[in-house]
N, C-alpha and C positions, 0 to 999 in steps of 0.2 A: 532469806526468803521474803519476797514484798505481800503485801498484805492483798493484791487480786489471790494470790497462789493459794494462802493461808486463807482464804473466805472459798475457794474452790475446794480444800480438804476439807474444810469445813463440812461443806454440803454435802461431799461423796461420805463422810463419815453419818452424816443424818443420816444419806440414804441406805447407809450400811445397819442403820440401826434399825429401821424400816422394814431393810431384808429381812432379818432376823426374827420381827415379831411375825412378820408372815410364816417364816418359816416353822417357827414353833406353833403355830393354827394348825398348819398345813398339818404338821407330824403328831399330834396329838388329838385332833378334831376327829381322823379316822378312825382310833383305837380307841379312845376314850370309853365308848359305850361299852365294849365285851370287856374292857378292865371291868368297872363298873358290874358288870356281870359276875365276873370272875371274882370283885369282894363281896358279893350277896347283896347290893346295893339296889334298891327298889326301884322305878323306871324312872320318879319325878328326880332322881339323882342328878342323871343327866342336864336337866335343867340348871340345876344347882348348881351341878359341878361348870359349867358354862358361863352360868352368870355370876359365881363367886370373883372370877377375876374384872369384870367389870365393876363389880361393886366396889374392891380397891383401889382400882382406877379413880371410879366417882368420889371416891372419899378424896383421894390425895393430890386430884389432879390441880385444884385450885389451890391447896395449899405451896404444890410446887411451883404452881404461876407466879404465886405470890411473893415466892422466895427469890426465884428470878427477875421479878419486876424492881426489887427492892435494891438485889446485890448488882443488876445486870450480867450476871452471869450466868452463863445453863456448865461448863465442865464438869463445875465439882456435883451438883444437882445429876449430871446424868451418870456419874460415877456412882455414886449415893445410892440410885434406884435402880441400877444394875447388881448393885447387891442382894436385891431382891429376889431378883430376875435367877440368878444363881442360886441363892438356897431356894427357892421356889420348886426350880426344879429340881433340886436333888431330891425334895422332900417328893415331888412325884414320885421320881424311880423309886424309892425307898416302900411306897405306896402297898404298907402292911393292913390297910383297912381301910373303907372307904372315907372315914373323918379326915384320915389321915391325906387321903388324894383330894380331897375337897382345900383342906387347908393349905395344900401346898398352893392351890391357884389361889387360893386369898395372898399368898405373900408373893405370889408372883407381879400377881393384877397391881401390888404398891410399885411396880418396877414401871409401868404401862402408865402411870401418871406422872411422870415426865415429859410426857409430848404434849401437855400443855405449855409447859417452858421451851418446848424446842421451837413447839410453831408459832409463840411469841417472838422469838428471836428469831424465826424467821420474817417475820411481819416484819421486823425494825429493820432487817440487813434486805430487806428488796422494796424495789419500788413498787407502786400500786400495777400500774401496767403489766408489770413481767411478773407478777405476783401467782395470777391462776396457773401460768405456765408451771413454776416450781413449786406450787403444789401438787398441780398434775403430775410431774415430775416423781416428787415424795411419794405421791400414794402407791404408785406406778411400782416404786422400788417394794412396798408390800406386798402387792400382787403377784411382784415377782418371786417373793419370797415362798407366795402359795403357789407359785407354779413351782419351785423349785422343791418346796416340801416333800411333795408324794414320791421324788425323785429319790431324795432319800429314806424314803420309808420304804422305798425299794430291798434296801438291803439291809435296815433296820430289822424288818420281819423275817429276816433269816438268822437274828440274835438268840440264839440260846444256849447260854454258860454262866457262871458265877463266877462273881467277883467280890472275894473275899465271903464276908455273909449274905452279903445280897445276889439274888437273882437275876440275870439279865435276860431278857428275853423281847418278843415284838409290842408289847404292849407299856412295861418300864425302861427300855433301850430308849424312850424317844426323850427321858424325861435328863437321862444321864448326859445323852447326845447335846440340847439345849444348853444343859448346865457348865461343859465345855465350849458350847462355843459363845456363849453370855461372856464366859471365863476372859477370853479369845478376844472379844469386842474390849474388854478393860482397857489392853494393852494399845489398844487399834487410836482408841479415843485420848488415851493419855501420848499418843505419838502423833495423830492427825488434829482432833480438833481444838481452834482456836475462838476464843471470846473477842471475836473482832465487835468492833463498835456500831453502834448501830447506823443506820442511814434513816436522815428526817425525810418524811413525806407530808410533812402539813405544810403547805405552799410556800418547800423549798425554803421556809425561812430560818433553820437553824443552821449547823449546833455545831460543830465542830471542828479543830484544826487540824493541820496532819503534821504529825514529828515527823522529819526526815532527819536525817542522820547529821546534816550541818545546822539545825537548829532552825532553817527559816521555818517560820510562820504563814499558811498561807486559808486563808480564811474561808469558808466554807459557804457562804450566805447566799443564798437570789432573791432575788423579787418576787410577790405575786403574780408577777405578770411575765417573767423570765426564770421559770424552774432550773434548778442546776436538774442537768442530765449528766453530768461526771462527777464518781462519788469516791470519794478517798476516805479509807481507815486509817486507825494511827492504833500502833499495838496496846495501850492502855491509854485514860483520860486521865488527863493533866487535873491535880486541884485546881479549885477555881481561884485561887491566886495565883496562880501561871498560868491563866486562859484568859481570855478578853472579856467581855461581858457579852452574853450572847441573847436574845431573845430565847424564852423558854429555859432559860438556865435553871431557877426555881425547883419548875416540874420534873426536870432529868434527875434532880437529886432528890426528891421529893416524889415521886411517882402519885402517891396519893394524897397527896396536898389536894384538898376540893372536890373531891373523889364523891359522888354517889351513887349507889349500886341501883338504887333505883330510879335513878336519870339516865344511868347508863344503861340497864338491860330492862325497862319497860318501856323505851320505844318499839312504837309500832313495827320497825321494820328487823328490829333484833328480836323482837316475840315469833316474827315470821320466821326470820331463819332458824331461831332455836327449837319452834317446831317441828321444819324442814327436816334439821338434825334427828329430833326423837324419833318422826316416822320412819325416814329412811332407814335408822338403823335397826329401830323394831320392827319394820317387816324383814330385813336383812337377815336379822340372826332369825327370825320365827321360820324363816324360810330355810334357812342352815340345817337348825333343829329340826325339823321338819324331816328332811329328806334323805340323811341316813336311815331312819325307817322305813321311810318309803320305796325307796330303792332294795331295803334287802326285802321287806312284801311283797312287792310285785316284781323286781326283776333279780331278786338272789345276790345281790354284789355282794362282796366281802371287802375285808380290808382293801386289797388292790383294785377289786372294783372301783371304789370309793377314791380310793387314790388317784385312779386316772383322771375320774371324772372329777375330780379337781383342780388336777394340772388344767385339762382343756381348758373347764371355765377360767383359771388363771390368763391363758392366752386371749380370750376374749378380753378379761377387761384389762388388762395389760394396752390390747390396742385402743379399747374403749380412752385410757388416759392418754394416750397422745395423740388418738384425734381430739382428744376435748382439748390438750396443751396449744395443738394447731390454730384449734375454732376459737380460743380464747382470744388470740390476735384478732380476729375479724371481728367478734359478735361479740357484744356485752354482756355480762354475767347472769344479768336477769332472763336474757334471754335462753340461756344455755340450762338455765335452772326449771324454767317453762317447759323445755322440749322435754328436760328429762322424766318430767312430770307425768306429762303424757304417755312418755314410752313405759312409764312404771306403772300407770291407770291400765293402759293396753295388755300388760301382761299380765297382771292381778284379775280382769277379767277371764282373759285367755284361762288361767289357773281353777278358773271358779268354770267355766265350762267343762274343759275338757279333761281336770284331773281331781277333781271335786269327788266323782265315782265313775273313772276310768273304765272303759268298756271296749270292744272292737279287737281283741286279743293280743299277742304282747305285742307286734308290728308297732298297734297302732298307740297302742299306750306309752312305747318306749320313743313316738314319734311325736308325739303329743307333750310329752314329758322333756323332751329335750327342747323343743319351741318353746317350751314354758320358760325353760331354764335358760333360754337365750334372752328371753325379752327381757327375762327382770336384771341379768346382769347387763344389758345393753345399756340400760337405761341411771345404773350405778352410778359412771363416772361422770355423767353430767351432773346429777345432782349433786354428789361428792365434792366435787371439785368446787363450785360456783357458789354455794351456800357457804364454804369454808373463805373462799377468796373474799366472797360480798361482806362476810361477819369482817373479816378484818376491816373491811374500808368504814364500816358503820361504829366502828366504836375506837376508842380510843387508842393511840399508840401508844400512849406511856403507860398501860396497863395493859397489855396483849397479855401477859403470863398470864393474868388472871382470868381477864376475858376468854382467853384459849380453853384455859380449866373449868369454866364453868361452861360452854359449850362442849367440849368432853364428857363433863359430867353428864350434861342433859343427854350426850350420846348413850353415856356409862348405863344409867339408866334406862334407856330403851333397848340395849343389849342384857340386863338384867330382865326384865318383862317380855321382851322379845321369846325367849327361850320359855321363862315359866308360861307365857301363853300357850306356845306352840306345844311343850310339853306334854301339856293334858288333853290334845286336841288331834292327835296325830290320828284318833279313827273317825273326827268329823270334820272333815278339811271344808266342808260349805262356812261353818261357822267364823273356822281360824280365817280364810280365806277373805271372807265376807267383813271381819271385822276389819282387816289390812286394806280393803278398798274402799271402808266408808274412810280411813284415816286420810286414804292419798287424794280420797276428794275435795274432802275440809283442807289443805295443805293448797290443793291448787285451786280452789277459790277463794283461800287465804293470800293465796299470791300473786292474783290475777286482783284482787280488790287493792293492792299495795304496790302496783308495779313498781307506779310511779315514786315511790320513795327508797325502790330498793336499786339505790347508787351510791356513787359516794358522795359524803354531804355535798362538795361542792356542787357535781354536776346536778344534785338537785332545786340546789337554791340556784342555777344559772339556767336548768328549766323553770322553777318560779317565776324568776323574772322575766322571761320570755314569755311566757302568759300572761303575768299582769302590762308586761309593756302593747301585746298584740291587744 
């Protein structure tokens, strides 16, 4: 097998793993509350029980960056946190008391901090250009995951029997479900993916040879001025006494050699996106939290309600990601981060008009309500996508793991807070509402004051000096 085929399992295995986390939202987001219920759990539970698994996340995520920046490998790392991911959920299904379903998504959420390693390694294995594309791509395979969820909570909710001591039914079935198919993924990733090597994007001037099978040597290098566009792996790096001497050799073996945390993530333009990040996601999940309430208040859904109206929005943003995969080819990142802005101020208004204190009878509420719920997912995969692509080109590539992890984190975070806002807030939607659209404002007049430095460095120092030359 050559090494294009094995960086192609590669990615179909990410995006398998992608599935997966959607999929487990998708089956456990809907029941979650009347479990909850069901162990005499108070209502701020739901909050809790929501942002326990981001809080693992946010712990672990950077530690796992770091372990991958260090070894260059994510296999064994996603092996590792997949074990998680497995007793996490068993400990759901098992779900004899509410401590006991809270803890399970704490050991789950250690499994979800792996994708700071993943999307380090994907930072290194793509070029900048084709970068937003295969992010768009990746998230896309989530989305899919949440359309494909409610699918099977289809016939989840018709679970009830025993297995062995435990109980099976629609509300613990989703947790056993996960924890087979997490199982199911072990096998997937110990046969599909490979640690292929990374590919340099700092002005084409590194790094590496390619083994072929007769032994030549054939050198990797371009110019500033003539980027390689054909990029060859080789199945593992050679010591560096059987390699050449290569520019940047030092830092590949050394990742943090010279490293500072606060050269790296107190620029201007990385303060910006890491805020991008925190809002987005904490209006996201307040908005999540949110509207299982709302929906069974004013229009009675239940489980399958819920269900559906999941899948759908999954097909919106599903398409949302590859027209934003499209529009990345034409239009620059900044700009795609701009629109989305917009369209996420537009519908956080909308929210604040017309479902703040809903009137006009259900027609008009459930018409209202659905516009609502269009705009704010319309406006997702532009930011999503464009903040994530832009963070890689602003910071460094020999530490993407970690960089990745502490932009997770900052997400982890605003999915932790997201929830406990929305939480306590669910009978004053003015207020929740209202706080969400002072955020998206600061955000885009933090962004609109920094356009011009949110590129990658080069094309910015090549707008500098086009200014200072005119």
């Amino acid at each position: 097998m050559d090494n294009h085929q094995k960086r192609n399992l590669t990615f179909f295995t990410i995006g398998l793993i992608f599935v997966l986390s959607g999929i487990e939202y998708a089956v456990i987001l809907p029941t979650i509350w009347k479990y909850l219920q069901i162990l005499e759990a108070p209502p701020y539970f739901l909050g809790l029980g929501l942002s326990a698994f981001s809080l693992s996340g946010l712990l672990t995520g950077p530690l796992f960056g770091l372990w991958s920046d260090r070894s260059k490998t994510t296999k064994s790392i996603i092996l590792f946190s997949n074990l998680f991911e497995i007793a996490g959920n068993f400990m759901y299904f098992i779900g004899y008391s509410k401590w006991l379903l809270l803890s399970s998504r704490l050991v789950a959420g250690v499994g979800a901090g792996a994708g700071s390693s993943i999307f380090g390694f994907l930072t290194r294995s793509t070029r900048p250009e084709e970068r937003a594309g295969i992010f768009a791509a990746i998230m896309a395979c989530r989305q899919a995951g949440l359309l494909v969820g409610p699918a099977f909570n289809l016939f989840l909710r018709l679970c009830d029997f025993k297995l062995g001591p435990f109980v099976v039914n629609k509300y613990t079935s989703p947790g056993i479900f996960m924890c087979l198919l997490w199982v199911l993924l072990q096998f997937v990733v110990l046969a599909m993916y490979w640690d292929v090597p990374p590919v340099s994007s700092e002005g084409g001037a590194v790094m590496m040879e390619m083994k072929q099978e007769e032994e030549e040597e054939v050198p990797l290098m371009g110019s500033d001025e003539e980027p390689v566009h054909t990029f060859h792996a080789v199945d593992q790096l050679e010591s560096s006494s059987e390699m050449q001497p290569v520019r940047g050799a030092s830092s590949v073996s050394n990742p943090m050699k010279n490293f500072s945390a606060r050269r790296e993530f107190l620029r201007e333009e990385v303060v910006v996106l890491l805020t991008a990040q925190f809002i987005t996601l904490f209006n996201q999940t307040a908005l999540e939290t949110m509207v299982t309430p709302l929906t069974q208040r004013y229009f009675s859904f239940g489980e399958l309600g819920n269900s559906l109206m999941y899948s759908l929005c999954g097909v919106e943003v599903i398409l949302g990601f590859f027209f934003v995969r499209w529009l990345s080819r034409k239009v620059e990142d900044r700009a795609v981060l701009a629109v989305g802005l917009v369209i996420c101020c537009t519908a956080c208004i909308w929210c604040i008009i017309f479902l703040g204190n809903p009137r006009g009878g259900y027609g008009w509420e459930m018409s209202a309500f659905i516009i609502g719920v269009f705009l704010q997912l319309l406006g997702l995969p532009f930011v999503a996508v464009s903040q994530v692509s832009l963070f890689s080109k602003v910071t460094a590539e020999k530490t993407q793991g970690l960089s990745q992890g502490v932009r997770r984190s900052v997400g982890g975070l605003a999915t932790i807070l997201g929830p406990l806002w929305a939480g306590g807030l669910t009978d004053n939607l003015y207020i929740m509402l209202g706080m969400m659209l002072a955020l998206l404002i600061m955000i885009t007049v933090m962004t609109v004051l920094s356009y011009e430095r949110l590129a990658e460095p080069r094309a910015v120092q090549s707008a500098q000096s086009s200014d200072s030359g005119g």
